[in-house]
C-alpha positions as CSV (number, residue, x, y, z in Angstrom):
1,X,96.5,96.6,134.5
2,X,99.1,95.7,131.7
3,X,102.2,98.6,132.1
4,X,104.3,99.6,129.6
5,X,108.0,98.9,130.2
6,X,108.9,102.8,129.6
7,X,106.9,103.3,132.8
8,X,109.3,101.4,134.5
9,X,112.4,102.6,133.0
10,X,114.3,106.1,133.6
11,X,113.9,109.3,131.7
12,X,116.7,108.5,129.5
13,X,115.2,105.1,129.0
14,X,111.7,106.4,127.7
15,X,113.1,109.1,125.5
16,X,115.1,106.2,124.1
17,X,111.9,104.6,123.4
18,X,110.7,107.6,121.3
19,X,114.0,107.9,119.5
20,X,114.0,108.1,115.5
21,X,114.2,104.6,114.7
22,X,110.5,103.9,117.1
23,X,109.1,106.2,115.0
24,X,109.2,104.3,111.7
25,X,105.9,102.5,111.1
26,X,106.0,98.6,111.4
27,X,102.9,98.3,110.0
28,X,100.9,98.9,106.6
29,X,100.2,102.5,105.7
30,X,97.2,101.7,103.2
31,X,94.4,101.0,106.1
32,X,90.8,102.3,106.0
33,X,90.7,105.4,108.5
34,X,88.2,105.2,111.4
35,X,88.4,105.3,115.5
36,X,87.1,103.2,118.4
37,X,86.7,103.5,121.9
38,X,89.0,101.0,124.2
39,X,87.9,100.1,127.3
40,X,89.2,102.8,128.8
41,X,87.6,105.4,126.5
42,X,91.0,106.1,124.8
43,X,90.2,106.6,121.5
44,X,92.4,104.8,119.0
45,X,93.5,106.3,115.7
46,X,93.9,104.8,112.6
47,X,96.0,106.0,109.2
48,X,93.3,106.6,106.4
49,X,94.1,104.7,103.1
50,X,95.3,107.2,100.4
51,X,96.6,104.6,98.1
52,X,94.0,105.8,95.4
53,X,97.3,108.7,94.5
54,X,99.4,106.0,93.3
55,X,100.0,106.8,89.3
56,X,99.6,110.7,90.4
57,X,102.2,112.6,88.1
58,X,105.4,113.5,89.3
59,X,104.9,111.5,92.3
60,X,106.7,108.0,92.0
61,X,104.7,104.7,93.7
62,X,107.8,104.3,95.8
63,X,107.7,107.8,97.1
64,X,104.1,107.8,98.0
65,X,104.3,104.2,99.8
66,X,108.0,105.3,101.3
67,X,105.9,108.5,102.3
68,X,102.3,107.0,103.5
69,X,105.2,104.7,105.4
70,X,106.0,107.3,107.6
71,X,102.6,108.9,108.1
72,X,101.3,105.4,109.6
73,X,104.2,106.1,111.9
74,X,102.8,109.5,113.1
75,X,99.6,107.3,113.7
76,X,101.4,104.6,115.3
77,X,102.9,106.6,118.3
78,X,100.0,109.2,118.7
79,X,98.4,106.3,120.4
80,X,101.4,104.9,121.7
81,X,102.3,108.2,123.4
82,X,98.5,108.7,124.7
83,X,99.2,105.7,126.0
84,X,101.8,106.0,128.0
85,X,100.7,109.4,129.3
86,X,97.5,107.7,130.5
87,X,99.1,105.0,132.4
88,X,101.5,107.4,134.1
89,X,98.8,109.4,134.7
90,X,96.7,106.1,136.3
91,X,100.4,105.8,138.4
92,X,100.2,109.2,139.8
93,X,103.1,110.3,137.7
94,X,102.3,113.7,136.3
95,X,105.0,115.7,137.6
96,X,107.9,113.2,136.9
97,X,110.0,114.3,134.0
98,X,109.2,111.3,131.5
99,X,105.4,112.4,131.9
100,X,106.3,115.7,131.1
101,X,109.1,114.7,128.2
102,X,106.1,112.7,126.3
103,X,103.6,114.9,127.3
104,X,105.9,117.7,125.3
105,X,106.4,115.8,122.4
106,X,102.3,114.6,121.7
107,X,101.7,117.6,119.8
108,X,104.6,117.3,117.1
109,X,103.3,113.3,116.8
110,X,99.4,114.7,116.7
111,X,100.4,117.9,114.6
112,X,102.6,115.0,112.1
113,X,99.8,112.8,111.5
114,X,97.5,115.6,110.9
115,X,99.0,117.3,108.5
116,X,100.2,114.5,106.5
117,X,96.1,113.7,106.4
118,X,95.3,117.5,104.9
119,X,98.0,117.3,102.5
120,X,97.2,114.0,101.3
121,X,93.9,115.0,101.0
122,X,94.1,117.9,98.8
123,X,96.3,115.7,96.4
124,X,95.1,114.0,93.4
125,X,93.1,116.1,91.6
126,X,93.2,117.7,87.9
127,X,91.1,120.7,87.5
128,X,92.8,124.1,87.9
129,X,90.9,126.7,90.9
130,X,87.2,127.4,89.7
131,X,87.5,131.6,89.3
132,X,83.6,131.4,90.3
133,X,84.9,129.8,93.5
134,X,84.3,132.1,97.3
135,X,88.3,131.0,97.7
136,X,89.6,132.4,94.4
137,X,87.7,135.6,94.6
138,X,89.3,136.4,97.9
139,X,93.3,135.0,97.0
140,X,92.1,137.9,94.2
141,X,91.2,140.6,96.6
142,X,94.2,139.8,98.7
143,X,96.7,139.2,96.7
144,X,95.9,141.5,93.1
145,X,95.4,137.7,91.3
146,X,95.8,134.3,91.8
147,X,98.9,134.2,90.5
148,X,99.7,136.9,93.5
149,X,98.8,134.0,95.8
150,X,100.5,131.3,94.4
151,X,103.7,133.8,94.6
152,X,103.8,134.3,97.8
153,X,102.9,130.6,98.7
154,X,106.0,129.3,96.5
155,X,107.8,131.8,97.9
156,X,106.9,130.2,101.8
157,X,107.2,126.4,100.4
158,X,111.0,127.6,99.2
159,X,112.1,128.7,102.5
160,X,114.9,126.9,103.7
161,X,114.3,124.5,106.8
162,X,112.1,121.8,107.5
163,X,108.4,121.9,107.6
164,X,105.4,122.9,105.7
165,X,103.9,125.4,104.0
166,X,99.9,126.0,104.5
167,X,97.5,128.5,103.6
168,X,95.6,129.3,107.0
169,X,92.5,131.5,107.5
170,X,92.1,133.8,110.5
171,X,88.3,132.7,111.6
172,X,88.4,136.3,113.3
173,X,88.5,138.5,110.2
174,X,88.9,135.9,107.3
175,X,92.3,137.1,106.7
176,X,93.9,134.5,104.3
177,X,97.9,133.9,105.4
178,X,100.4,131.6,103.2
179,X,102.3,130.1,106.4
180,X,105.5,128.2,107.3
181,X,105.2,125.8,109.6
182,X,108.4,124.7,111.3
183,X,108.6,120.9,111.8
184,X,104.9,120.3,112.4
185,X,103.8,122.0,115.5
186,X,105.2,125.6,115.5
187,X,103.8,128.4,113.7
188,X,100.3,127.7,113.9
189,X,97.6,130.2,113.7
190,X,95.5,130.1,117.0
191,X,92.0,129.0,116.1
192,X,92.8,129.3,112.1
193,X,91.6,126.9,109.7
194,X,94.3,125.1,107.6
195,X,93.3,125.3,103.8
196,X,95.8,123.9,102.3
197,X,98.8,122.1,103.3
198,X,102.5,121.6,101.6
199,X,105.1,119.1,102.8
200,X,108.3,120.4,102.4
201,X,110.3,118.0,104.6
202,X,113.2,116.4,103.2
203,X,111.5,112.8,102.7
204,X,108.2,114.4,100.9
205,X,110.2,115.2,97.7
206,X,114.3,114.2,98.1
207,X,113.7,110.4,97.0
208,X,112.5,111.8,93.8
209,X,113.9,115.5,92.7
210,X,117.1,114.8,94.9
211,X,117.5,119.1,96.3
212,X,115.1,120.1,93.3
213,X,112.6,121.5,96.0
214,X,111.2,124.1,92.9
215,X,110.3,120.7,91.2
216,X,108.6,118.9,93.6
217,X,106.9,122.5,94.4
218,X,105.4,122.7,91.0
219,X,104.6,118.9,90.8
220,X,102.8,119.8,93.9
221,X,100.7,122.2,92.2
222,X,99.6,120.4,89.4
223,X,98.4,117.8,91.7
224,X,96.1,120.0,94.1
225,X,92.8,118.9,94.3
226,X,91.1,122.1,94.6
227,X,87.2,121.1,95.3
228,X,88.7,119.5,98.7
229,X,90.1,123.2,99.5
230,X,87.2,124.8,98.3
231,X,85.1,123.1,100.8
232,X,87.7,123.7,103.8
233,X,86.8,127.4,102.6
234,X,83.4,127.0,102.3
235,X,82.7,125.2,105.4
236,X,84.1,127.7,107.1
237,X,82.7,130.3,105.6
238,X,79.3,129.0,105.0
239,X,77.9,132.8,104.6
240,X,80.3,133.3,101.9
241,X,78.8,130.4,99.4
């Protein structure tokens, strides 16, 4: 069985390996998302293709390539690190420290190339929040108005730090909460839905509104394609259609 030379190598050596220049993509972000099974029934993730945002306003062509650059590279070592952990795992090397070092840093790789998808994903569009919808009626009954919402959500995305602002759903009482997420795996809401998802890492608007985060913020919400958050809500709150 083909070993990876980390598996080899000391701690230092594989964190090394994971350092911030591995974690630049090498290959074309623009690829048509699906999944297979290897041989070992590791499945195998691929970026999605969200070239179809290119011309969006107030997002430049080199920001989104720079930008779906780096979301590739999310892809790129979620399967490199399930690699690894599998063939330490195959080595009987669960409780050294390099399994547990990559085993640590999966979810901020997973959590990175997830979110980058939902945010992607509710980008592009260019009809405003339909008032008939289940999702505006209950920012409404939350928050006094929409506008209430999109407050308290600017107010999140503004924060300083690095991370992301989303707009969760407790699936226990349908409790909408405008979130920050710090990096991309802390802060999360056990067993909530993400609705919608804002980037605000330096690289998602810097290239383009240099510190100008308010900018990007409301290029952002020009941009949101509200029928793809609509249907997060709605699917999961099919009772509420």
């Amino acid at each position: 069985m083909h070993r990876s030379p980390i598996l080899v190598s000391s701690l230092s050596a594989a964190l090394l390996a994971l350092s911030a220049s591995s974690l630049v993509a090498q290959e074309p972000a623009a690829q048509v998302h699906q999944t297979e099974v290897r041989p070992t029934g590791q499945i195998e993730y691929k970026a999605k293709d969200f070239s179809h945002l290119f011309g969006m306003p107030g997002f430049g062509d080199k920001l989104l390539k720079d930008h779906f650059t780096l979301y590739a590279g999310y892809v790129k070592n979620t399967n490199l690190l399930t690699s690894i952990l599998n063939d330490l795992a195959a080595d009987g090397k669960q409780r050294m420290p390099p399994w547990a070092e990559i085993k640590r840093r999966f979810g901020w790789e997973f959590d990175g190339m997830r979110l980058h998808e939902l945010y992607f994903e509710n980008l592009g569009g260019r009809d405003p929040i339909a008032k008939s919808s289940p999702l505006y009626k209950k920012m409404v009954d939350q928050w006094g108005s929409f506008d209430g919402w999109k407050n308290d959500f600017y107010a999140t995305g503004i924060m300083r730090g690095i991370g992301w602002a989303i707009l969760y759903q407790d699936k226990e009482t349908g409790q909408l909460f405008n979130i920050w997420i710090n990096e991309h795996d802390l802060g999360h809401l056990a067993g909530g839905t993400p609705l919608l998802a804002m980037d605000v890492w330096e690289h998602a608007y810097m290239p383009q509104y240099g510190l100008d985060r308010a900018a990007y913020i409301e290029a952002f919400y020009k941009n949101i394609d509200w029928r793809v958050v609509e249907k997060r809500y709605e699917s999961a709150n099919p009772k509420a259609v």
